[in-house]
N, C-alpha and C positions, 0 to 999 in steps of 0.2 A: 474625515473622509479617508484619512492615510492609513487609519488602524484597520477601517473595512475592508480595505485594499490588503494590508496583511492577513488578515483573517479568511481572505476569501480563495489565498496562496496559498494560505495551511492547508484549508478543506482541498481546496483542488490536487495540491501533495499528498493527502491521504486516500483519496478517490483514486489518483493515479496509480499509486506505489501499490496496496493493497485489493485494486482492481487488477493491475497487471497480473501480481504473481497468483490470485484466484483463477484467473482463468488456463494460468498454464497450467496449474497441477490440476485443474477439472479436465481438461481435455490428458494432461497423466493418468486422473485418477478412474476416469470415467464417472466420474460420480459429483454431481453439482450440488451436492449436500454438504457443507463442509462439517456436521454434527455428527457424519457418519465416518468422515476420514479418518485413521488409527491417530493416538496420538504424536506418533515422532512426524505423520506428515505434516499435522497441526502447529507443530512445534517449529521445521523448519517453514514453515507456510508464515508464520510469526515474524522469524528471524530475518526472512529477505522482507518478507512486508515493510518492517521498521528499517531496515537497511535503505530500500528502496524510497520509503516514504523522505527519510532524512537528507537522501542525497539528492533527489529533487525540491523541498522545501529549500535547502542551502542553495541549488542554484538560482530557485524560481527569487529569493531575497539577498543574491549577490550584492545585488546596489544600493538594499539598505545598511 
């Protein structure tokens, strides 16, 4: 039961992190396609993603 519990902190870390900064560059980009975005927005769209992702996964598994 303890690993579902971690694995269920991952998903939710990666829904967070990479839901967050989707929506702020669609309301940037005006455009909710993100296959259409140029590549560099792609790229930093990436880079906070995993940023974001990591820093909530670390906090959400403090305790472990």
């Amino acid at each position: 039961m303890e690993s579902f519990k971690v694995i269920a902190l991952i998903i939710f870390g990666f829904v967070f992190g990479f839901g967050f900064w989707y929506l702020i560059f669609w309301f940037i980009t005006s455009e909710p396609n993100l296959f259409v975005w140029h590549w560099a927005t792609k790229m930093v769209y990436l880079i906070l993603g995993f940023s974001a992702t990591t820093g909530s996964i670390n906090a959400l598994l403090k305790e472990y």
